[in-house]
C-alpha positions in Angstrom: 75.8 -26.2 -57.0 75.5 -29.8 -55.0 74.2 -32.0 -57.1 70.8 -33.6 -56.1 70.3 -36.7 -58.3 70.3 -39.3 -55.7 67.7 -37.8 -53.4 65.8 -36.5 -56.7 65.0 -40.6 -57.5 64.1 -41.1 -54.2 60.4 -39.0 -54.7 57.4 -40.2 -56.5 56.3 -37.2 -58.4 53.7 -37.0 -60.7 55.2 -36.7 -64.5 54.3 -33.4 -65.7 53.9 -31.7 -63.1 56.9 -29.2 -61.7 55.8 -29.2 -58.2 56.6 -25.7 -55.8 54.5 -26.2 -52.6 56.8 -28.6 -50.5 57.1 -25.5 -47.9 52.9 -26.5 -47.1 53.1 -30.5 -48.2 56.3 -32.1 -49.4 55.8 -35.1 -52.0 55.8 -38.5 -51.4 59.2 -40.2 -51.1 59.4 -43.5 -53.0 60.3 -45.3 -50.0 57.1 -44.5 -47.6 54.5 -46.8 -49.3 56.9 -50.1 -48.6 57.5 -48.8 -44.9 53.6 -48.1 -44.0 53.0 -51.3 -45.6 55.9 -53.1 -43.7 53.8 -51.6 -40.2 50.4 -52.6 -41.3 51.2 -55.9 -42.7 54.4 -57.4 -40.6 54.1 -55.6 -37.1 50.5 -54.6 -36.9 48.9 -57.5 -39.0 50.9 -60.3 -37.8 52.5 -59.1 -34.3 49.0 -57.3 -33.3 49.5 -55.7 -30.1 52.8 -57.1 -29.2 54.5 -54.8 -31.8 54.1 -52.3 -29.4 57.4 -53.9 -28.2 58.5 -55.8 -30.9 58.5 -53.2 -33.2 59.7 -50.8 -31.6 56.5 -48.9 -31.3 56.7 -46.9 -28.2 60.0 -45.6 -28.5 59.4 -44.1 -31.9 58.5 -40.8 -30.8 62.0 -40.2 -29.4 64.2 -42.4 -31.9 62.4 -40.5 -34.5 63.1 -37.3 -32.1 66.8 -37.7 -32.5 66.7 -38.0 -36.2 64.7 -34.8 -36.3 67.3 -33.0 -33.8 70.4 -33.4 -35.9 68.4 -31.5 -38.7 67.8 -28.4 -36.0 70.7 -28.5 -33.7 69.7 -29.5 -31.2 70.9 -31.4 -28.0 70.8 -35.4 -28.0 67.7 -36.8 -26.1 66.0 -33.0 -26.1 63.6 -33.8 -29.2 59.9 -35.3 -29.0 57.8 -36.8 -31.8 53.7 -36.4 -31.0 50.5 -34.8 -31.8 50.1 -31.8 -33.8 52.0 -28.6 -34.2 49.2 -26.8 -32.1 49.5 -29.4 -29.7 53.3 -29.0 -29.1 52.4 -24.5 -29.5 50.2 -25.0 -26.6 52.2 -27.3 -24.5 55.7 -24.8 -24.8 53.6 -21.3 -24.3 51.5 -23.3 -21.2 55.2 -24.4 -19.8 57.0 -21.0 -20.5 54.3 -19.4 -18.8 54.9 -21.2 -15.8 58.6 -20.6 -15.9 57.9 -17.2 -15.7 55.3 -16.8 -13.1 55.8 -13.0 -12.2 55.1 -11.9 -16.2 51.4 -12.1 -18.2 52.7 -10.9 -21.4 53.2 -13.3 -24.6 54.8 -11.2 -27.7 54.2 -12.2 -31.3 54.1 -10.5 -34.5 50.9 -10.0 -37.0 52.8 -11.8 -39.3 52.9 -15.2 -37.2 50.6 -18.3 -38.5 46.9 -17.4 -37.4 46.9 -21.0 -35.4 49.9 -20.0 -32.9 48.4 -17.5 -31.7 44.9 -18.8 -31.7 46.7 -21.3 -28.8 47.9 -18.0 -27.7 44.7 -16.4 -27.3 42.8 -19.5 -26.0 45.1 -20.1 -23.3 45.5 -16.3 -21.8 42.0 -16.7 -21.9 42.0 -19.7 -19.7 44.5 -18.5 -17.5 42.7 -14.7 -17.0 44.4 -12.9 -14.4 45.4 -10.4 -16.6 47.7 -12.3 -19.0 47.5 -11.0 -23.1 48.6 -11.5 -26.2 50.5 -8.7 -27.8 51.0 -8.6 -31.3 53.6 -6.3 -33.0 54.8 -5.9 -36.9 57.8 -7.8 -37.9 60.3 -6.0 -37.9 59.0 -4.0 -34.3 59.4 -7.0 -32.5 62.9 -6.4 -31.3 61.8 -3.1 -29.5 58.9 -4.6 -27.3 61.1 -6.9 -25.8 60.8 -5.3 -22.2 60.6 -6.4 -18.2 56.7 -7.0 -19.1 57.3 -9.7 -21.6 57.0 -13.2 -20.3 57.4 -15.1 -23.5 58.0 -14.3 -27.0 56.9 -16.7 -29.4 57.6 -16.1 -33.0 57.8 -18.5 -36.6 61.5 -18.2 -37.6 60.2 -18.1 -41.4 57.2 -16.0 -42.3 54.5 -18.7 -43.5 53.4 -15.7 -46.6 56.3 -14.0 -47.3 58.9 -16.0 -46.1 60.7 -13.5 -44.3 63.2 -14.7 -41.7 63.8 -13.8 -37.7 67.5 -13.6 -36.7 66.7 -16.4 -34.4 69.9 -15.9 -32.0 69.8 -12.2 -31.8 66.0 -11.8 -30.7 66.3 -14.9 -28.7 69.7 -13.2 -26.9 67.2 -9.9 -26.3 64.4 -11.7 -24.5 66.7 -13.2 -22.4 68.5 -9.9 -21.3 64.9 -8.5 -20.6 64.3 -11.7 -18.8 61.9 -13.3 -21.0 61.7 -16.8 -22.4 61.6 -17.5 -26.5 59.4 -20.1 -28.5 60.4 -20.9 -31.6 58.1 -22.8 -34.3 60.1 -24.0 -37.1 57.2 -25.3 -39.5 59.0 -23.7 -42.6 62.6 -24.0 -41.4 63.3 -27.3 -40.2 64.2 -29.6 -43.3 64.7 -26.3 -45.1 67.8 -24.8 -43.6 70.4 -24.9 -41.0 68.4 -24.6 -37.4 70.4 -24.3 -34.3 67.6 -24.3 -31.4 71.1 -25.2 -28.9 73.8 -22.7 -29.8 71.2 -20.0 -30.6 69.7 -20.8 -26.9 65.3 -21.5 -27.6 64.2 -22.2 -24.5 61.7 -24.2 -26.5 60.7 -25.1 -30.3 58.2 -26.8 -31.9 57.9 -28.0 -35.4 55.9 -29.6 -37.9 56.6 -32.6 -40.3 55.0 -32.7 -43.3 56.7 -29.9 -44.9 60.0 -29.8 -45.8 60.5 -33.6 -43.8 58.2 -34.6 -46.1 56.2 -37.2 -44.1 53.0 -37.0 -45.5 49.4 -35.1 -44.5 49.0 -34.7 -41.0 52.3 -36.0 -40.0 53.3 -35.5 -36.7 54.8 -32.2 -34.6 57.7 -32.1 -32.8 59.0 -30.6 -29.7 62.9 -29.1 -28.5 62.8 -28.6 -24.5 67.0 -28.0 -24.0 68.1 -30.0 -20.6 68.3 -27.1 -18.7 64.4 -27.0 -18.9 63.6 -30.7 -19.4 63.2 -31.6 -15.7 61.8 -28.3 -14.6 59.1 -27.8 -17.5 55.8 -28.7 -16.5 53.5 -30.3 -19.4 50.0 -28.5 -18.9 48.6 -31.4 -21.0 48.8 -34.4 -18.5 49.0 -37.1 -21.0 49.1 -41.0 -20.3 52.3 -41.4 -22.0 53.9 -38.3 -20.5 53.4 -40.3 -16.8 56.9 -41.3 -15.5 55.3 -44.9 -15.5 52.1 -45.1 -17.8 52.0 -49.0 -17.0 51.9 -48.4 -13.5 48.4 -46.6 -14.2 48.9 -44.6 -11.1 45.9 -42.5 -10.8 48.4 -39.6 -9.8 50.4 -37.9 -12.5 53.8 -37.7 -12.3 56.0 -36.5 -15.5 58.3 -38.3 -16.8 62.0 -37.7 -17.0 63.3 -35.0 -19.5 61.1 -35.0 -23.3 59.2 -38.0 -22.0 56.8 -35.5 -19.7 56.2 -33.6 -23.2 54.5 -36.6 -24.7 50.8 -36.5 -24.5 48.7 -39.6 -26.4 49.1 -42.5 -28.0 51.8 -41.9 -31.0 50.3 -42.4 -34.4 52.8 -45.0 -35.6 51.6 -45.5 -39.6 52.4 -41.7 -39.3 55.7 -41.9 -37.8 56.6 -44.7 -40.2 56.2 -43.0 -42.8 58.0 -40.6 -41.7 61.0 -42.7 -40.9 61.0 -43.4 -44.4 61.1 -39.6 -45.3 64.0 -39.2 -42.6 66.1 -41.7 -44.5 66.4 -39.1 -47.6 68.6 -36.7 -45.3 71.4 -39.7 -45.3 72.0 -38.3 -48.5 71.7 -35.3 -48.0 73.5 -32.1 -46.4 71.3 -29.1 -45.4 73.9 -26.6 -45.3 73.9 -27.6 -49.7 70.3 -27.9 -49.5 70.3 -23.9 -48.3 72.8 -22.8 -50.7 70.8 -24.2 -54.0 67.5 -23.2 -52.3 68.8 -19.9 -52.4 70.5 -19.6 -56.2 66.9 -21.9 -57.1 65.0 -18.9 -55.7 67.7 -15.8 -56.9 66.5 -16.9 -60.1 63.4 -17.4 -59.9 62.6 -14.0 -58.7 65.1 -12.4 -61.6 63.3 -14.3 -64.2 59.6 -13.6 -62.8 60.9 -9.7 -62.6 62.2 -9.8 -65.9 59.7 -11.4 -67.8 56.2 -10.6 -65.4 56.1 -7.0 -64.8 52.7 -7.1 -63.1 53.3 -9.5 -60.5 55.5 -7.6 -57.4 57.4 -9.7 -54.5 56.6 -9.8 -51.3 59.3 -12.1 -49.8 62.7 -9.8 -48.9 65.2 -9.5 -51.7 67.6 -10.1 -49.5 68.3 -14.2 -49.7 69.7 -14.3 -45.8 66.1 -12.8 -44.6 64.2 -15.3 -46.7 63.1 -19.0 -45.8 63.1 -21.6 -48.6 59.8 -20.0 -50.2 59.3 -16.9 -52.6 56.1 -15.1 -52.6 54.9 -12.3 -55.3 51.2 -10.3 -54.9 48.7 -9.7 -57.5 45.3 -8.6 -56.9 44.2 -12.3 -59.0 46.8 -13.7 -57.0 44.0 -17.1 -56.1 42.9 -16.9 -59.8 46.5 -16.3 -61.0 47.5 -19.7 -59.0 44.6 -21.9 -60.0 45.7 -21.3 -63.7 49.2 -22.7 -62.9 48.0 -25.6 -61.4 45.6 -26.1 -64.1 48.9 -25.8 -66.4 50.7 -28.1 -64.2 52.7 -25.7 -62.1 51.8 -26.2 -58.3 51.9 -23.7 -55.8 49.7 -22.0 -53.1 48.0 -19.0 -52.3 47.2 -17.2 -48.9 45.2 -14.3 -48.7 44.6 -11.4 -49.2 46.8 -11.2 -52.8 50.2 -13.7 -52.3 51.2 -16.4 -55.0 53.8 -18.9 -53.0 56.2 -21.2 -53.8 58.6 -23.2 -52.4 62.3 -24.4 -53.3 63.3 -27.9 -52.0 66.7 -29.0 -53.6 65.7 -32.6 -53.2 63.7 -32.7 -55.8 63.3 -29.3 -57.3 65.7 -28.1 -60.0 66.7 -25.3 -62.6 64.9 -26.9 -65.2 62.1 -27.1 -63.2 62.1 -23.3 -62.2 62.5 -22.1 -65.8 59.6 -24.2 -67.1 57.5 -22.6 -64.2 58.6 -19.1 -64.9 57.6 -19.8 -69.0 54.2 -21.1 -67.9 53.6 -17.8 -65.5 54.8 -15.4 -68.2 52.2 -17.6 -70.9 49.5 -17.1 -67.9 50.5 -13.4 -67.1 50.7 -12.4 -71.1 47.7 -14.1 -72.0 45.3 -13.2 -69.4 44.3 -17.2 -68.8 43.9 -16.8 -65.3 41.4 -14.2 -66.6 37.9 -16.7 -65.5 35.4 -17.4 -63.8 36.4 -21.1 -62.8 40.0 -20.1 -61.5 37.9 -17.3 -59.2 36.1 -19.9 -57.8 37.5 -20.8 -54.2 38.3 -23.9 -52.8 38.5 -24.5 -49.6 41.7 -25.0 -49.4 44.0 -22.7 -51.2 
């Protein structure tokens, strides 16, 4: 197994505390404080708004976009920092559509993140003219990819269970049935090998505060490959999507290739820190980060089996089908969860019954999965979960 030292010291975690929910807000990277402060102090603070230039400002959302690309496969020039993941979810479907004018259908599955296909829903609904949602289980979706489908849109990792699309093959079957396919790779980019290119998205969109780690509400991303880039219409007319913004032309014209898919101002203390972030994967490889995810989480899941009878997974055995994430149901699952992270063992919930956790080589160990499977079995044996203040929801879980 790769060892992970050198990225390991380059995290501030809390002592104490064995940390498992990277997959829904990875940790702060010891670097990030210096750069944010390096933006307020040295290019906002003392070049105001001529840092803009100086700094580099406006062509973050693209340098950064590169960066970002190399870690999904992607094309040079075809990745686009901005906004949020919804944002970037509405901007592909609104495109797709468009590029498939003669279709009203956009497939999903029930297991797809409730936001997705809220944009879905909101913009059929704008649209009328009889275009739907249709939303199919899981493992269905490869049989209602027909001539009616315009787009599919689909998470490649399952946000609960972290079960995993076969990205190429059901991309490969829309496009026989003449469809388009969206990708969102919120719990796969930063967590395994992506290839948005070779496996043909026609777009994919992303968030960054997961596994790239670049803090809360870090910005999206989105992949448009070149043979869409100049084609693609943005349905959100942004300033900074305008082939010339400083031309303030009161007629929109989109800019050339990922530009058009930028929409406002870029929130640059954001992006900084997440170019700080960004610097960890120059040391490290994230075909090694997948193979010690997976023999992090093989053992995981044999220990919790072996030693927490009551507690069954939900995330596939198999480690190919599976994200970076495992998830196990129990009716207490929320209660069950509080009294880890009351013990010093962070995960998440999400309901109705699903404990999750998340495996991020970069800073997450054995050592560090063993002590959290010996404070479950303490919880599980000793009924501690078993009271009133761990029932007691938050509002985030």
């Amino acid at each position: 197994m790769t060892d992970f030292t050198a990225t390991r010291a380059m995290f501030d975690l809390p002592e104490g505390i064995i940390y498992l929910d990277g997959n829904s807000l990875g940790p702060l990277p010891r670097a990030t404080p210096g750069r944010v402060e390096r933006a307020i102090r040295d290019e906002w603070g003392a070049h105001l708004i001529t840092a803009w230039n100086r700094d580099g400002w406006m062509d973050m959302p693209a340098r950064l976009g590169d960066r970002i690309g190399r870690l999904i496969g992607a094309e040079a020039g075809s990745v686009v920092l901005g906004d949020t993941l919804s944002i970037k979810v509405y901007q592909a479907l609104a495109s797709a559509l468009e590029l498939r004018p003669d279709r009203r259908v956009i497939l999903s599955d029930t297991g797809n993140f409730p936001s997705d296909l809220y944009m879905a829903d909101g913009l059929v609904r704008t649209l009328g003219d009889g275009y739907s949602v249709k939303t199919v289980a899981p493992e269905d979706v490869a049989a209602h990819i027909d001539g009616s489908v315009a787009v599919l849109m689909l998470t490649e990792v399952d946000y609960r269970t972290g079960r995993r699309h076969d990205m190429p093959a059901l991309t490969a079957r829309a496009h026989a049935a003449g469809a388009l396919a969206i990708w969102d790779l919120a719990h796969s980019a930063g967590a395994l090998p992506v290839e948005v290119a070779s496996g043909g998205a026609d777009f994919a969109v992303g968030c960054t505060y997961k596994y790239l780690n670049s803090g809360p509400g870090g910005p999206a991303f989105i992949y448009v490959p070149p043979r869409h880039a100049d084609i693609a219409r943005p349905a959100l007319s942004g300033w900074l999507g305008h082939e010339a913004p400083f031309d303030f032309d009161p007629a929109y014209r989109p800019g050339a290739g990922r530009e058009r898919m930028r929409v406002g101002t870029p929130p640059v203390l954001q992006m900084a820190a997440l170019e700080a972030a960004l610097d960890v994967w120059e040391h490290a490889d994230i075909h090694a980060v997948r193979a010690c995810s997976l023999a992090l989480s093989e053992r995981f899941i044999a220990e919790v089996e072996a030693r927490c009878p009551d507690l069954a997974l939900a995330s596939p055995r198999d480690g190919a089908a599976r994200g970076s994430q495992v998830s196990f149901r129990h009716p207490e699952g929320y209660a069950i969860m509080q009294a880890l992270i009351s013990n010093g063992v962070i995960g998440d919930f999400r309901a109705p019954d699903i404990l999750r956790f998340g495996f991020t080589p970069l800073y997450i160990g054995e050592a560090e999965v063993l002590g959290a499977v010996d404070v479950l079995e303490r919880i599980m044996k000793e009924r501690l979960w078993d009271c009133d203040d761990f029932r007691k929801r938050s509002r985030v879980t």
